[in-house]
N, C-alpha and C positions, 0 to 999 in steps of 0.2 A: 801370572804363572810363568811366563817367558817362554814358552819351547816354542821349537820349530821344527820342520818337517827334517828326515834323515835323506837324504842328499845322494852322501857319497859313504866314504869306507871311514875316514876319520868323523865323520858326525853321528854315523854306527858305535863307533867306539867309546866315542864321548857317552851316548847316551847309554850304553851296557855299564861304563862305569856308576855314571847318573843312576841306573836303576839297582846296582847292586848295593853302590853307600845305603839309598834307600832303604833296601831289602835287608839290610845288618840292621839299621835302627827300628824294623817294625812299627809303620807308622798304622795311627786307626785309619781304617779303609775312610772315614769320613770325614777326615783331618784333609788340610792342604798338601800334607808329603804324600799322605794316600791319593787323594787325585791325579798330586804329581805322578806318582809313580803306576795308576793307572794309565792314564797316557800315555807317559812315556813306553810301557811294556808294549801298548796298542800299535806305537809310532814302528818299536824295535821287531815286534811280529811282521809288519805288512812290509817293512824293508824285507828284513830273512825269506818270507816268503816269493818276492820278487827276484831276490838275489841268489839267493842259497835254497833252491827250490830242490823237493828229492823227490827223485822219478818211483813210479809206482816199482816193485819187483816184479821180475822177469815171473810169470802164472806156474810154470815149474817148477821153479824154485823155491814158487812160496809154494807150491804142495811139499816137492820135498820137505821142507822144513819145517812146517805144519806135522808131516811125520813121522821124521826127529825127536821134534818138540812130545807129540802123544807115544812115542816108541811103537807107529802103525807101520804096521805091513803092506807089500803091495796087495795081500789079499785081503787086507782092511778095506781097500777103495771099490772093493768089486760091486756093497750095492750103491756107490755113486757113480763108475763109469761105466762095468760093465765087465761080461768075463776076465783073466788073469791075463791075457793077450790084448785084450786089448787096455788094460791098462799098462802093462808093459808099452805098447802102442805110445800110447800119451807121454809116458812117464821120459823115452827115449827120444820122443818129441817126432814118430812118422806118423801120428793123426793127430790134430787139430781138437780142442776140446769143442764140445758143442754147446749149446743153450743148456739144454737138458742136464749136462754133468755141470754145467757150471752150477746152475741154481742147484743140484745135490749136495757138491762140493761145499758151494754156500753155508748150507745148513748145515751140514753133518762135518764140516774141518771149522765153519766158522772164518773162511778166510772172503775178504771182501770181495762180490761180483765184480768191482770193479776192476782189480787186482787181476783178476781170475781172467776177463775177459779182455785184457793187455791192449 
């Protein structure tokens, strides 16, 4: 099979090329270019992730835009944070979200605890 591990930035390149020829000829997954090419995507993920890593969003932000995205109001958030003041509160960034709204938030926007809790 010949590959080797991704290195630096030209052995990144090499192998996105390597994976894309691939990816034009659609190999069967159970054929030697499918292995290739499972590997290789494995090699080119766990570089990207080392190198080109993307930081979680700012808990704000993803509300606002979780907002946005459902066209919510700040009086949509009242029964996950809490009166209109104090979601203003939040929203302006002078209190701190808590456990409590985060796991609401969770449920009811759908945006990840993790996220949430920055």
């Amino acid at each position: 099979m010949d590959i080797k591990p991704i290195r630096n930035e030209n052995d990144y390149k090499a192998a996105l090329k390597e994976v894309s020829l691939l990816m034009e000829s659609d190999p069967d997954l159970a054929s030697p270019e499918g292995d290739r090419l499972d590997v290789l995507v494995t090699l080119v993920q766990a570089f990207e992730a080392r190198h080109y890593a993307i930081d979680l969003p700012d808990p704000i932000e993803a509300i606002k835009f979780r907002m946005e995205q459902q066209d919510l109001k700040p009086k949509d958030l009242e029964p996950m944070i809490g009166r209109s003041n104090r979601v203003y509160e939040i929203l302006n960034r002078k209190r701190p979200l808590t456990m409590n709204m985060v796991r609401k938030l969770h449920l009811g926007l759908g945006i990840s605890a993790e996220c949430l809790i920055g």
